[in-house]
Each structure stands twice: as C-alpha cells, then as structure tokens.
C-alpha positions in Angstrom: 0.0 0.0 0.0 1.6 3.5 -0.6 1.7 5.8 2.1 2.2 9.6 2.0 5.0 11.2 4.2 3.1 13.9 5.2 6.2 15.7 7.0 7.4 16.3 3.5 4.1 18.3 2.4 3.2 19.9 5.3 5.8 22.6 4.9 5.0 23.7 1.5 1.6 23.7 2.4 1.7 25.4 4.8 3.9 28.4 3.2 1.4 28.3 0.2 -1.5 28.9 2.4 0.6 31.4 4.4 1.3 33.2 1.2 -2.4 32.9 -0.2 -3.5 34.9 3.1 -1.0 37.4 3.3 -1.8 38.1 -0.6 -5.2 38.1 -0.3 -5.7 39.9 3.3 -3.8 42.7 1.0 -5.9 42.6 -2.2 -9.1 42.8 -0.8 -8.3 45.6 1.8 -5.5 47.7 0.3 -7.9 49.5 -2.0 -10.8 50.4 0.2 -10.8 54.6 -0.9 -10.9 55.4 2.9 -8.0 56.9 4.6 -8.0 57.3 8.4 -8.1 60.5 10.4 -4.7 59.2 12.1 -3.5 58.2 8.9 -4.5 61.8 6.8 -2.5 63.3 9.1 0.4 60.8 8.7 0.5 61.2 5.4 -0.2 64.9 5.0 2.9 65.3 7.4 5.0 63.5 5.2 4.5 65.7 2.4 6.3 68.4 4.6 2.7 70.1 5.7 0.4 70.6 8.4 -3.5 69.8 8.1 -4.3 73.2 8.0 -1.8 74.2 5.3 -2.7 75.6 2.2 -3.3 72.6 -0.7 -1.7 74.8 -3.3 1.6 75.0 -1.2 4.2 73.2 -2.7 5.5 70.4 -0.7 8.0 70.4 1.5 11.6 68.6 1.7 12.5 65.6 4.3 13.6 67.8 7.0 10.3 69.4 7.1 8.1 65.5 7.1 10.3 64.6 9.7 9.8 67.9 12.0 5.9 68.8 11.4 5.5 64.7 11.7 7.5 64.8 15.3 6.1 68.1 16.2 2.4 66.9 15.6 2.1 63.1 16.5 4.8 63.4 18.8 6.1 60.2 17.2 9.8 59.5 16.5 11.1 60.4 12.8 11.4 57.4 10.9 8.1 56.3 9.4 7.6 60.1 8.5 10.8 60.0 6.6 10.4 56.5 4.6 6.8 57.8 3.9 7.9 61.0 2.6 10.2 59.1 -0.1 7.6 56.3 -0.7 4.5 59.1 -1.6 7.4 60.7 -4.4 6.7 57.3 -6.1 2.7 57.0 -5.8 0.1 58.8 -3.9 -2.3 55.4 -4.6 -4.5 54.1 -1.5 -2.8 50.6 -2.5 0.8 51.9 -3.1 0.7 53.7 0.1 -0.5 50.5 2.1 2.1 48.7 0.6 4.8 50.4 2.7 3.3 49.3 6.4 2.8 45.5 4.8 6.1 45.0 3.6 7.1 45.6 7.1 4.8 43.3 8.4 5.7 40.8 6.3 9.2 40.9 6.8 8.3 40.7 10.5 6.7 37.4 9.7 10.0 35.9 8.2 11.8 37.1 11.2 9.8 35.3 13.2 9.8 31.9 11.1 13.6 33.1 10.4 14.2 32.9 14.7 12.3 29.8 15.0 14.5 27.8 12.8 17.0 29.3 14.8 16.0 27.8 18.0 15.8 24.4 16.0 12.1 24.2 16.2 10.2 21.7 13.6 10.3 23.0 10.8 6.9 22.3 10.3 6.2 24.4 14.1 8.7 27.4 12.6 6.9 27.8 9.6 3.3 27.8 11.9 4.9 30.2 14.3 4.2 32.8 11.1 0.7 32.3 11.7 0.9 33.9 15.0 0.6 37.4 13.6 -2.6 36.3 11.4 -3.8 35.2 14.7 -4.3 38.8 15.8 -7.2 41.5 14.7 -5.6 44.1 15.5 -2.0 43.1 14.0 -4.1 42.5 11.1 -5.4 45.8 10.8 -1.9 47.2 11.7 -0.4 45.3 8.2 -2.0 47.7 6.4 -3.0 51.2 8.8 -0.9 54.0 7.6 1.2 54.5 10.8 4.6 53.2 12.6 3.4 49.9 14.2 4.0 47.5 11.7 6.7 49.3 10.9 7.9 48.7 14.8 6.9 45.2 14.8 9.1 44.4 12.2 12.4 45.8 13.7 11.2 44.3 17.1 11.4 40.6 15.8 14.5 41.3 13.7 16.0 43.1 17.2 14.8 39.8 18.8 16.6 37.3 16.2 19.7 39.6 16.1 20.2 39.2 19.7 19.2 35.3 19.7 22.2 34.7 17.1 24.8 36.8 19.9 23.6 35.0 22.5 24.8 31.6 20.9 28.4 33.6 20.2 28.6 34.8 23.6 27.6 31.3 25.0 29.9 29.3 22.6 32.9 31.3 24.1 33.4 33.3 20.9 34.1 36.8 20.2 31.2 39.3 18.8 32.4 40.8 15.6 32.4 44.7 15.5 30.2 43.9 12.4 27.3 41.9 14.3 27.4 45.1 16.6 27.1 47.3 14.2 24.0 45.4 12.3 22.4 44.9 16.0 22.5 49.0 16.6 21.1 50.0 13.4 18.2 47.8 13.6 17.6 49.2 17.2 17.9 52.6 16.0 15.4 51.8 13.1 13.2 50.3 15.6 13.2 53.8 18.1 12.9 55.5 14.9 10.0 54.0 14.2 8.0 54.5 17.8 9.1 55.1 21.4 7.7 52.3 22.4 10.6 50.6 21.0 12.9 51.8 23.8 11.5 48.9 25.9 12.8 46.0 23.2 16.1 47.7 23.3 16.1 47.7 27.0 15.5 44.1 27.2 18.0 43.6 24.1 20.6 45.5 25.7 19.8 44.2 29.6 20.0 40.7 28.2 23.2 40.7 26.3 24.9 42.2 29.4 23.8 39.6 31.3 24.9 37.0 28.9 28.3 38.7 28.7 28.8 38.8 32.3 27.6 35.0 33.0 29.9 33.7 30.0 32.5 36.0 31.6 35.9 33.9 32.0 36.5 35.7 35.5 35.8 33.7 38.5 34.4 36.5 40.6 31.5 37.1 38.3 30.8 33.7 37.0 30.4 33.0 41.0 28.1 35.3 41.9 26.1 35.6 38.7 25.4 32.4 38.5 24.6 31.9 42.2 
C-alpha cells in the first residue's frame, strides 16, 4: 500500500497557504478609498505640511516631514521619513498600504527566520508565522498607515539579532564589531519608528549584558552571577 509522508508536504503547504493569506488579506483591503483620520495626518505630514496648510503650497523637503511629523504626533522620525520618499513614487491608496505591509511581512520571516534558529520543527517554525494572522488588531496594523507595523518588524528582527549573539557569547566566541554594528542600526530603526521601541532595546541590551557577564571567564563574576 503506498503511504504519504506527510512531513514532506506539510511545509509547503503550509507556506502556500501562508502566502495565499498574506496576498489576499492585501488585495481585498488595500484599495478600500478610505483613509483614516490618524492616517490623513500621517501622510499629510509626510508631504512636509500641516493639516491646516494651504493645498496649493508646494510640498515640503524631508527635514520638514520629519519635524511637522515629530512636532504633531509626537512620534519618533522614521516612518515620516520612509513615507515622505515612498508618496514621491505613488500617492495610490494601494501603493501607500504597501509600505506598512512589507514591514509586516518581513516581521513574519523574522519570526519563522528565529524559530528555525532555535531548532524548532520546521513544520512548528513555519506555523509560528501564523501567529501574527492570529491577531485582529496586527491584522489591521499590516495595512493602517502608521509606525506599528513598521515597529513590529524591527522588534522581531531586534529579537533574532540578539538570539544569534547569544549563541556567540555562549559558545565562548568573540562578537564581531560587524554583528554590533547590524544589532545598533536595527535598534535605532526600531526607536525610529516608535518610542515604544525603547523597551525592546532595554530588554535587548539588559540581556546581552547579562549574557556577557555569565559567560565571563573571570571567576568572581561567574560565582556570583550564576549563584
């Protein structure tokens, strides 16, 4: 009788149907010819202008998305800056909502992406990119005109970074001044995107520290740290 292994299926599947709903969440809601209040101003900020600024005012350069976005969301200036460069492109409702969903899709591949790095299944890693899905209000996020998906994204990548010095540290090996390098600018990308952030570099930071101190070769704190 022939039997099916249904390990070797299960992954592709599973990546298809990922795909399918990531594709079609984005068809069918990218296009909807409504723009949010929080999301006007977001975008109107980006152009360099205020709500209240005159529509026949020609628009203004990066310096001035990033300082009337900071000055009137309070928000940090990296969304307002991408956005500024992106809306030179396209002013489309679809092209726009493209931006925040690339983010959130490369936040899904981080997180698959730190699964396989903790050896999961690969069937369980490629499930743990559900997880988002899973979640309304992520869901809405993927697409909303704003920062979070955009902080999402460099939160799981901050995560994954930190997972792969962790196993340096712990294997006795030297961190490269290259892995630090790519660990602060994706935690300056993530504070860029919303101050919220700061706590993810906190934990990154507070973490690594620790790990550096409990790996430590001197007796004095490998006694008392790991007491």
């Amino acid at each position: 009788m022939l039997t099916l292994d249904w390990k070797k299926f299960a992954v592709p599947v599973l990546i298809l149907i990922l795909v399918y709903s990531l594709a079609s969440n984005f068809l069918q809601n990218s296009n909807t010819g409504v723009i949010g209040y929080d999301e006007g101003i977001y975008i109107i900020n980006a152009m360099g202008h205020y709500e209240d600024t005159p529509i026949e005012q020609p628009h203004g350069n990066w310096l001035d998305s990033i300082e009337k976005g900071m000055m009137r969301t309070g928000d940090p200036p990296g969304s307002f800056f991408i956005l500024h460069f992106w809306e030179k492109i396209s002013m489309s409702e679809r092209w726009l909502r493209l931006l925040p969903f690339i983010f959130f899709v490369v936040g899904i591949i981080t997180l698959i992406r730190i699964s396989i790095l903790l050896k999961l299944p690969p069937v369980i890693s490629v499930a743990m990119g559900y997880l988002p899905l899973a979640s309304a209000q992520s869901v809405y996020h993927s697409i909303e005109l704003r920062a979070y998906a955009m902080e999402l994204c460099f939160t799981y990548l901050a995560i994954y970074v930190s997972i792969k010095l962790f196993q340096t540290i712990s294997s006795g090996n030297t961190i490269k001044i290259k892995s630090w390098l790519w660990f602060t600018v994706i935690l300056v990308l993530g504070v860029s995107s919303r101050l919220s952030s700061t706590v993810t570099t906190s934990a990154c930071y507070g973490t690594l520290l620790f790990c550096m101190v409990y790996y430590s070769k001197r007796s004095v704190f490998n006694r008392d740290i790991k007491n």
